[in-house]
C-alpha positions in Angstrom: 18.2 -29.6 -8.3 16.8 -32.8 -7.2 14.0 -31.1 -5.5 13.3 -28.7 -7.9 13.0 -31.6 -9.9 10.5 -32.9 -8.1 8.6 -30.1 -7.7 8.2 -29.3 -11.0 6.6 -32.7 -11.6 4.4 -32.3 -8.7 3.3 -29.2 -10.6 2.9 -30.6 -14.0 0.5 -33.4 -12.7 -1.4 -30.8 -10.7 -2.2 -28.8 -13.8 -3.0 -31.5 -15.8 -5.8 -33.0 -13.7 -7.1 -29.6 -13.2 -6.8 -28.8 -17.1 -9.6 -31.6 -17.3 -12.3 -28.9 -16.7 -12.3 -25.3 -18.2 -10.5 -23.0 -16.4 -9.5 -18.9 -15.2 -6.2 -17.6 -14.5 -6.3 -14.8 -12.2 -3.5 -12.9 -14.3 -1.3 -9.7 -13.4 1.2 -10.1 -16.4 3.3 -10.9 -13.5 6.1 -14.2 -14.0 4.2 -16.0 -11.6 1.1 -15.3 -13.3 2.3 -16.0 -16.4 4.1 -19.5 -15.7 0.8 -20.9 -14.2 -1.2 -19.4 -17.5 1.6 -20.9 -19.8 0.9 -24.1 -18.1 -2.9 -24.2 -18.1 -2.8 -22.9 -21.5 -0.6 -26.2 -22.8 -2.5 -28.4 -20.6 -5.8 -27.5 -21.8 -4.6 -27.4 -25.2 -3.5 -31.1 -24.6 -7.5 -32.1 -22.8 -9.2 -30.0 -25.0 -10.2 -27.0 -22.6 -10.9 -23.5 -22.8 -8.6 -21.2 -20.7 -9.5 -18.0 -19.6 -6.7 -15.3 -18.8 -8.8 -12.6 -16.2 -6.7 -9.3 -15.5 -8.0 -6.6 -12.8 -7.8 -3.5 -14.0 -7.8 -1.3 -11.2 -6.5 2.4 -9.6 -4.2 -0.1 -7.7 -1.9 -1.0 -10.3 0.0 1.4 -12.9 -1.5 1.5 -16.4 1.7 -0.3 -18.1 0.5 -3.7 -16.0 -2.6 -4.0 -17.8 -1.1 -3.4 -20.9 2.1 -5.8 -20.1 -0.9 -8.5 -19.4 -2.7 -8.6 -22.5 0.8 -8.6 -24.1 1.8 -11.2 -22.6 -1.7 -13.3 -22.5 -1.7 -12.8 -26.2 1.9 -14.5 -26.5 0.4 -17.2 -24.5 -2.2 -18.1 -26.5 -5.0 -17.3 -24.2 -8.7 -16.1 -24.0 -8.1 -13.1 -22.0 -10.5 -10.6 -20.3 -10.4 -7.3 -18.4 -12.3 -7.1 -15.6 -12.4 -3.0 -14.2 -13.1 -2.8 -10.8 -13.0 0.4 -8.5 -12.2 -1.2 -5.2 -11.0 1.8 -2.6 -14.9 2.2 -1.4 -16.2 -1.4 -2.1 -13.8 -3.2 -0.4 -13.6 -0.8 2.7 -9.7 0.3 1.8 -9.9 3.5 1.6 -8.4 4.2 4.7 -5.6 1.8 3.7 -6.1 -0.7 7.3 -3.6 -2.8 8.3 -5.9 -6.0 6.3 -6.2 -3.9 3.1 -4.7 -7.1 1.2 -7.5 -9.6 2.9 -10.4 -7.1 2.5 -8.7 -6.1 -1.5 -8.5 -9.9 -2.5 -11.7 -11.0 -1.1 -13.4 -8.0 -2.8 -11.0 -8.8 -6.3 -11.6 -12.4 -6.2 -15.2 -12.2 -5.6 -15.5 -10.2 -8.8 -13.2 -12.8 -10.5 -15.0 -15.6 -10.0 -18.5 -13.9 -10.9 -16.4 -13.7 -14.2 -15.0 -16.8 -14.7 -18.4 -18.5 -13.7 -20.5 -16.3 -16.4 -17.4 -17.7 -18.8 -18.0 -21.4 -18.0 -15.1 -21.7 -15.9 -15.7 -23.2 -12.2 -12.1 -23.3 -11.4 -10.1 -20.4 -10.7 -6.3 -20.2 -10.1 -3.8 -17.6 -8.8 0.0 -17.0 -8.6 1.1 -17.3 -5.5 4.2 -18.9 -4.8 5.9 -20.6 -1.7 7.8 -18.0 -0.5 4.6 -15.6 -0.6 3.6 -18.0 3.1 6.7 -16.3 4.7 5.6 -13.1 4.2 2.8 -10.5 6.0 0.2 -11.7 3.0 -3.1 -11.4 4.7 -5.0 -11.5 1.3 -3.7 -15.5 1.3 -6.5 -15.9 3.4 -9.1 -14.5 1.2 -8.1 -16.7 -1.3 -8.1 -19.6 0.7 -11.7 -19.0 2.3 -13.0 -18.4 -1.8 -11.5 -22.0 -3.0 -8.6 -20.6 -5.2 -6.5 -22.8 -6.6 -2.3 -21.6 -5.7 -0.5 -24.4 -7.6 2.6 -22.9 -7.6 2.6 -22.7 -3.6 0.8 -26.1 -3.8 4.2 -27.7 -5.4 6.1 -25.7 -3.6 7.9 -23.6 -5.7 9.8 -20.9 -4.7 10.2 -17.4 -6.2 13.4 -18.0 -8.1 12.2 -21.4 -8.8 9.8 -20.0 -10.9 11.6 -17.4 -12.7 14.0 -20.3 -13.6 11.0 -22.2 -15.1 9.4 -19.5 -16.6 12.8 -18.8 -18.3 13.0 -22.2 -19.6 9.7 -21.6 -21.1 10.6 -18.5 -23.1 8.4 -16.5 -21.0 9.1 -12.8 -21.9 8.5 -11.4 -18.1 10.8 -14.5 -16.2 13.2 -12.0 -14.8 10.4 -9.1 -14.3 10.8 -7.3 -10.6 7.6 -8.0 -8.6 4.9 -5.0 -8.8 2.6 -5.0 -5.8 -0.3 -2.6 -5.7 0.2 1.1 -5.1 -1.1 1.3 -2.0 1.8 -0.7 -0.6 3.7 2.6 -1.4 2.0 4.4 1.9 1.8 3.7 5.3 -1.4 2.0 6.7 -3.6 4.8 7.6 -3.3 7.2 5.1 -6.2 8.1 2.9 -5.8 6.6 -0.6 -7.3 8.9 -3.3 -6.4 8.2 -7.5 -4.2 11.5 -6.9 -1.6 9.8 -5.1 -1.4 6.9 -6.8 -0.8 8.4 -9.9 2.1 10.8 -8.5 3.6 7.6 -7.0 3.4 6.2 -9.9 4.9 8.5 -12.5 8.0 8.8 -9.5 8.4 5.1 -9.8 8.4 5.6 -13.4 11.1 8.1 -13.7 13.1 6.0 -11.2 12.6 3.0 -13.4 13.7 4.9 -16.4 17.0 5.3 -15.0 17.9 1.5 -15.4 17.3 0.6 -11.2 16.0 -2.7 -11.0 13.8 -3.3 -7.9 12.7 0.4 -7.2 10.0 1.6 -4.7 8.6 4.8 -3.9 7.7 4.9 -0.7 5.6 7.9 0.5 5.5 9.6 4.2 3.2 12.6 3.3 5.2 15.0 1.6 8.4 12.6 2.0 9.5 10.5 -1.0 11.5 7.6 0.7 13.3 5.4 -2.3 14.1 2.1 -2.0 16.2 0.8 -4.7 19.0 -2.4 -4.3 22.2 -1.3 -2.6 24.0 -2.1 -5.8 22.1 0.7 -7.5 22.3 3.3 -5.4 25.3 5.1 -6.9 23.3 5.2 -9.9 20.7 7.1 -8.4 23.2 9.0 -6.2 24.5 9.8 -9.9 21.4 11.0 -10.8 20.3 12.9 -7.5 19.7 16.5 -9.1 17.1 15.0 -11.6 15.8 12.9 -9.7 15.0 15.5 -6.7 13.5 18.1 -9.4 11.3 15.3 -10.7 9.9 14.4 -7.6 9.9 17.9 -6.7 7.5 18.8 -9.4 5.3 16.2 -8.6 4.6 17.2 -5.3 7.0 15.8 -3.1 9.0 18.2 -0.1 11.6 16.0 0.7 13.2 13.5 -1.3 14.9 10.5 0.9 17.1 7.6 -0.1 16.8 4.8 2.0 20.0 3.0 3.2 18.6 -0.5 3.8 18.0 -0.5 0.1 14.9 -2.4 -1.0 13.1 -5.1 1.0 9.4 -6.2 0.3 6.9 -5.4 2.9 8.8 -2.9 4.2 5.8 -0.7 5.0 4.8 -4.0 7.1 7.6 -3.2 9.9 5.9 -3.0 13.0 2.9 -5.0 12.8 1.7 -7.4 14.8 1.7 -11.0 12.8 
């Protein structure tokens, strides 16, 4: 408690000073997202600044983020702006490589700063949080080369640290699972086309429908591998016959459950760090 105490201060102080100039939010809709643009929103209410929410909308991320962002952006008060980008062929991803997530984030954050900089905003910030540094997360690096500002990892604040904040702040999306890009759905290598990530995406859907919490849809060619938290797998054990003729129609051969249950980075296994 005591250093989450402390942490939190270190946080508050941090947003402050930089709430002394105009600012961007690079925002998913995410809950870390949204307890650093809760933050810069009352901080530059308090100094006087303008804070700019920026969400990329992309064929990367399902269509309910974008619409969860400017939700939530609007419940936070903030100025917030869509920036569409088509990144597969830009960013050189399109193969999905093994540093998809550097090449994505460079490419992303590139194109967010152009915006925040034609907004008046010099200072750009992101969501990461200090558990993110544990993990394969090559696009930290992209960040870090473009001088974004991570003042959640900066105080160091973990990932249930900040869902406890957010919580005490009344933020609608504190307890929301974390929603990585699509592409993390397929193994690296595999040609990413719109196609697939919108049958991965309607399967996670469904899956989601069914009341599982953290719930990926992991895809080996015509395999459908689902990865849902062991304490949700007789639900969708349950619910097997549907939820094989769903992701039958979409496409799938073979529907899979997977008996470690869900882990992030799972598609990471293998790699050399």
């Amino acid at each position: 408690m005591k250093d989450y105490q402390k942490q939190w201060e270190t946080l508050r102080n941090r947003m402050e000073a930089y709430a002394r100039q105009d600012m961007a939010v690079a925002f998913s809709g995410g809950v870390d997202s949204a307890l650093l643009l809760k933050l810069a929103v009352l901080c530059g209410n308090q100094q006087g600044t303008k804070v700019y929410a920026i969400t990329a909308s992309t064929d990367l991320h399902p269509l309910e983020d974008k619409a969860l962002a400017e939700k939530v952006a609007m419940e936070m008060g903030a100025q917030h702006q869509i920036l569409s980008v088509q990144e597969l062929d830009p960013a050189g991803i399109r193969e999905n490589p093994t540093d998809r997530c550097y090449r994505c984030k460079r490419y992303l954050f590139q194109k967010i700063k152009e915006m925040a900089k034609d907004l008046g905003a010099e200072l750009v910030m992101e969501g990461t949080n200090a558990d993110d540094r544990h993990f394969y997360r090559p696009g930290l690096k992209a960040i870090q080369e473009l001088g974004i500002i991570s003042p959640l990892a900066e105080a160091g604040l973990t990932k249930d640290q900040v869902r406890k904040l957010a919580a005490e702040y009344g933020i609608s999306v504190a307890d929301r699972p974390s929603a990585p890009c699509l592409a993390t759905r397929f193994p690296y290598g595999t040609y990413l086309t719109k196609e697939k990530f919108k049958q991965a995406e309607e399967g996670e859907a469904f899956l989601k429908s069914l009341g599982l919490y953290n719930v990926r849809l992991r895809v080996h060619g015509h395999i459908a591998r689902i990865e849902v938290d062991p304490v949700y797998m007789e639900t969708l054990l349950a619910n097997k016959e549907a939820v094989t003729e769903r992701l039958k129609n979409l496409g799938y051969w073979y529907i899979t459950l997977d008996l470690e249950g869900f882990r992030s980075g799972s598609m990471d296994i293998g790699l050399k760090m």
